[in-house]
C-alpha positions, -999 to +999 in steps of 0.1 A: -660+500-403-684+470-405-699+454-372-677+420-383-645+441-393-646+457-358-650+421-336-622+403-365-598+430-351-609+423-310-603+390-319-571+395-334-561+416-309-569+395-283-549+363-303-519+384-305-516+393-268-517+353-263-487+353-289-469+385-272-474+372-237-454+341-248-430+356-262-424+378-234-423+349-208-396+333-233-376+364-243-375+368-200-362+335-193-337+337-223-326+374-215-322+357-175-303+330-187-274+350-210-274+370-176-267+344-157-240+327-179-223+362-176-227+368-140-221+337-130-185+329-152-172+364-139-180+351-104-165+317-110-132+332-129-127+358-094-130+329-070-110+307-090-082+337-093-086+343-055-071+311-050-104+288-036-110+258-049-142+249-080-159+230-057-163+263-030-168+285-061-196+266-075-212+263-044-210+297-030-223+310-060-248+286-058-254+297-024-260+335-039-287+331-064-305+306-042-308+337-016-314+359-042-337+341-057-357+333-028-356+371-018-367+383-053-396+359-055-409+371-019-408+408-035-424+396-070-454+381-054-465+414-041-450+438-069-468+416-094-501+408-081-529+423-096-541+456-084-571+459-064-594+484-065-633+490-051-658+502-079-696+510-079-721+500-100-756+505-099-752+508-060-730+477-056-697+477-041-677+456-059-634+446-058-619+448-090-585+432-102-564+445-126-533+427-141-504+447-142-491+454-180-463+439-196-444+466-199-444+468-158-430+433-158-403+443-183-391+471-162-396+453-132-377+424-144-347+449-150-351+468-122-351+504-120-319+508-143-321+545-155-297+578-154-308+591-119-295+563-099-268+562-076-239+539-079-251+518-050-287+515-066-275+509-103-253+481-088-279+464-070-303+464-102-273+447-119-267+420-094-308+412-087-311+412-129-307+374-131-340+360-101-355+392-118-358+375-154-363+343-140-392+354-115-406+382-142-406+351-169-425+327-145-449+351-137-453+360-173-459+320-181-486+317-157-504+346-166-503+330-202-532+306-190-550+340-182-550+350-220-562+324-232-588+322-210-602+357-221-642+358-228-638+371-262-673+383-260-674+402-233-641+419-248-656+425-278-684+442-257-660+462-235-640+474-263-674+484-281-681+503-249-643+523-248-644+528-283-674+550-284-665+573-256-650+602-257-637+601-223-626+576-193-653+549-189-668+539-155-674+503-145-711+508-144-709+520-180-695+487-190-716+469-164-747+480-183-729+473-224-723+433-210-756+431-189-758+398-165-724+387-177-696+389-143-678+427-144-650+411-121-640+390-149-650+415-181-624+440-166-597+416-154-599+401-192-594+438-207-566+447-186-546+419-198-544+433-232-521+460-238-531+494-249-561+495-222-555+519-198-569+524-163-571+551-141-573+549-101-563+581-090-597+594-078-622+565-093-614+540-116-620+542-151-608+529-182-596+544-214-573+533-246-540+544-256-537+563-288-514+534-304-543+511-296-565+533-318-541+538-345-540+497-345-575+504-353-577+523-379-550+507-399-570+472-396-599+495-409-581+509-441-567+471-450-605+463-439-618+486-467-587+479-493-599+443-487-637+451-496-626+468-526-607+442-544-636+418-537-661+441-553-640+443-582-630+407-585-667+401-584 
């Protein structure tokens, strides 16, 4: 692939993680809302059955979410904060943040809702759904300003740098591909994009996932089907 080819595709991936990331934030707060409607209704029809009045049922459920909401966003402002993690390069201790993915969010926003729950924990994943959305699509909205904030050219270096290796790449290997520009910022851009993956058990380092290199290499084949058909048309 051609030098431009490869940087059209950064940039294009880069443009459609601003377009995902919205999407997500709106397909969270939607998803939250038919939740709510639900939840709330089959609250409303039980006190109304039990014999209370609208007025106590709306504002005892009102009451609920408030608590819950307040309660979830206490836990979502630690379970959602970027990671932080000390690197070296070239001698220099420096703290690295790392944006959680948006698949984390997802599953954060639903809980942990799979088939080795107990009752009591499924039930409680069901209840907290609702703040979950609601917090997870917030969080999601402000982290759009992140995106499009990304230094596409230090991306564009970064992903040059992954790209080439074979293996997990260290912060001081990147640190030496975008020279004076700031590795705080080069990393924390990368690590909002899906399909960069990072490693902390022993050392942190950075890698792709194989879908992100099959993205690749289908922008490469339309990249050379493209060439083609000018050659011939010229």
């Amino acid at each position: 692939m051609k030098k431009h080819g490869f940087r059209n595709w950064v940039y294009q991936r880069i443009e459609t993680q601003r377009k995902l990331t919205f999407m997500a934030a709106v397909g969270m707060a939607v998803t939250g809302t038919v939740f709510f409607i639900l939840q709330a209704g089959f609250l409303l029809f039980a006190f109304l059955m039990a014999g209370y009045s609208l007025m106590t049922a709306v504002l005892v459920i009102a009451g609920l979410y408030s608590v819950m909401g307040l309660y979830t966003w206490s836990r979502a402002r630690t379970e959602l904060q970027d990671a932080r993690h000390r690197a070296v390069s070239h001698s220099t201790t420096v703290e690295l943040s790392i944006a959680p993915p948006t698949s984390h969010i997802w599953a954060w926003a639903f809980g942990s809702i799979d088939s080795d729950q107990s009752l009591l924990e499924w039930l409680t994943s069901i209840v907290m759904i609702v703040p979950r959305l609601f917090c997870a699509a917030w969080y999601t909205w402000q982290r759009l300003d992140d995106v499009h904030c990304i230094d596409e050219e230090s991306t564009l270096e970064v992903m040059k740098v992954l790209f080439r290796s074979e293996h997990a790449v260290r912060p001081v290997d990147i640190q030496d591909a975008i020279q004076d520009d700031d590795l705080v910022k080069a990393i924390r851009d990368v690590s909002l994009l899906d399909g960069v993956v990072f490693l902390t058990k022993d050392e942190v380092t950075i890698s792709i996932a194989p879908r992100l290199s099959e993205d690749l290499e289908a922008w490469r084949k339309r990249d050379v089907v493209e060439d083609t058909l000018d050659s011939v048309s010229g």
